[in-house]
C-alpha positions as CSV (number, residue, x, y, z in Angstrom):
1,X,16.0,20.8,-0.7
2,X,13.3,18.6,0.5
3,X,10.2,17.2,-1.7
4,X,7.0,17.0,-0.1
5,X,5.0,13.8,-0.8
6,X,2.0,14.5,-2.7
7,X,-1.6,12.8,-1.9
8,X,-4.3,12.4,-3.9
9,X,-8.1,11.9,-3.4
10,X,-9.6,8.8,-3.9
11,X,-11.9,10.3,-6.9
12,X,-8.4,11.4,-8.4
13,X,-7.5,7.9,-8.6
14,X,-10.5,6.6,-9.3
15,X,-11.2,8.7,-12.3
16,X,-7.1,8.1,-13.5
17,X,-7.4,4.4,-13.6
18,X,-10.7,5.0,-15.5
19,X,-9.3,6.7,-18.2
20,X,-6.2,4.0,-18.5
21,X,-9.0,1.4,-19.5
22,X,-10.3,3.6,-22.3
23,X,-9.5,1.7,-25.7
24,X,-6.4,3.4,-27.0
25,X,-5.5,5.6,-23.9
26,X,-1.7,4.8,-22.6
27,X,-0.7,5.3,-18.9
28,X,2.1,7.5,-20.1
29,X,-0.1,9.8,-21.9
30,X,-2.7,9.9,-19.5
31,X,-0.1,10.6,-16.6
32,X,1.4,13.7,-18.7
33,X,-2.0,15.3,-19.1
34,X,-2.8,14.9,-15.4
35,X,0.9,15.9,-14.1
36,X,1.9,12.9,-12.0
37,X,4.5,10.7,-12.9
38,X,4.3,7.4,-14.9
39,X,4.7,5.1,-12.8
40,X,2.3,6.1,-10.0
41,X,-0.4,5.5,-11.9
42,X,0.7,2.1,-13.0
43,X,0.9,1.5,-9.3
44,X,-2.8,2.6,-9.7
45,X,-3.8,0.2,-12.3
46,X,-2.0,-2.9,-10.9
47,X,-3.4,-2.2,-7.8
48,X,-7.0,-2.2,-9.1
49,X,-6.1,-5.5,-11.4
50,X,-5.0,-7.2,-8.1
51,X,-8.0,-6.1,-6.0
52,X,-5.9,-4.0,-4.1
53,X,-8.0,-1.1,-4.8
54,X,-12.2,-1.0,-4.7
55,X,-13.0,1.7,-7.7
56,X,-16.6,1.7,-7.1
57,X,-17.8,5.4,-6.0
58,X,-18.9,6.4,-2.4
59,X,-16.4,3.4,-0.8
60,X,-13.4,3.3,0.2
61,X,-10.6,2.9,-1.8
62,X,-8.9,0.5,-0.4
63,X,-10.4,-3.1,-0.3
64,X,-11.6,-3.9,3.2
65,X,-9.3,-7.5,2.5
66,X,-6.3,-5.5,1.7
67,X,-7.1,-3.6,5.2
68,X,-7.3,-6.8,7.2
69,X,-4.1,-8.2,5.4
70,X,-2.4,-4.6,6.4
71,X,-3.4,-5.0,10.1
72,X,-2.8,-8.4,10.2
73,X,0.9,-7.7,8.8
74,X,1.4,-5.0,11.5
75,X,0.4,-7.4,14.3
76,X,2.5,-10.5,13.5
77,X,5.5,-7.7,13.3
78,X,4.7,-7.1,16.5
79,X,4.5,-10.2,18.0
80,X,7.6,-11.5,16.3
81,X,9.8,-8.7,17.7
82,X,8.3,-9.5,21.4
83,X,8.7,-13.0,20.8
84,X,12.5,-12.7,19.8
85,X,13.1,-10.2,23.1
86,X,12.0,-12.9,25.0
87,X,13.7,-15.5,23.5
88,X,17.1,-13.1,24.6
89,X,15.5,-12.7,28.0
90,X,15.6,-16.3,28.4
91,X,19.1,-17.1,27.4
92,X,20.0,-13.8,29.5
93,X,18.3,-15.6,32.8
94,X,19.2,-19.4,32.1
95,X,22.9,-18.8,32.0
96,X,24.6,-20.9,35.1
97,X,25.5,-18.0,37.6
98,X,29.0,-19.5,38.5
């Protein structure tokens, strides 16, 4: 049986992380009464601690640095793997034909 990956809104997380900073509230109640596990919201809150995630309404939720890290990331993947097919291509072609 497969599970299918649930997403939530931005305002979902948003207003979850909100309520973990109320004096008192614990992540593992909070994540009960909303029906997502535990440690998904602590993903949440970390997140926003590190500055991984821009709370503020009407923007995105992601930080636009976090986006640029993520791209960046992507890019020098990329690069890397073309870099090390050449290095191959060139040890391929170098090799004395006798």
């Amino acid at each position: 049986m497969t599970r299918t990956r649930r997403s939530f809104t931005d305002e979902f997380k948003r207003e979850a992380v909100k309520l973990c900073k109320q004096p008192g509230a614990t992540v593992t109640h909070i994540a009960r009464d909303l029906g997502i596990e535990a440690s998904v919201l602590r993903r949440w809150v970390t997140q926003e601690r590190g500055g991984v995630l821009d709370l503020r309404p009407n923007r995105p939720l992601r930080s636009e640095a976090a986006t640029e890290v993520e791209r960046l990331q992507r890019e020098l993947r990329r690069v890397t793997t073309e870099r090390d097919i050449l290095k191959k291509a060139l040890g391929y072609f170098a090799k004395d034909p006798q």
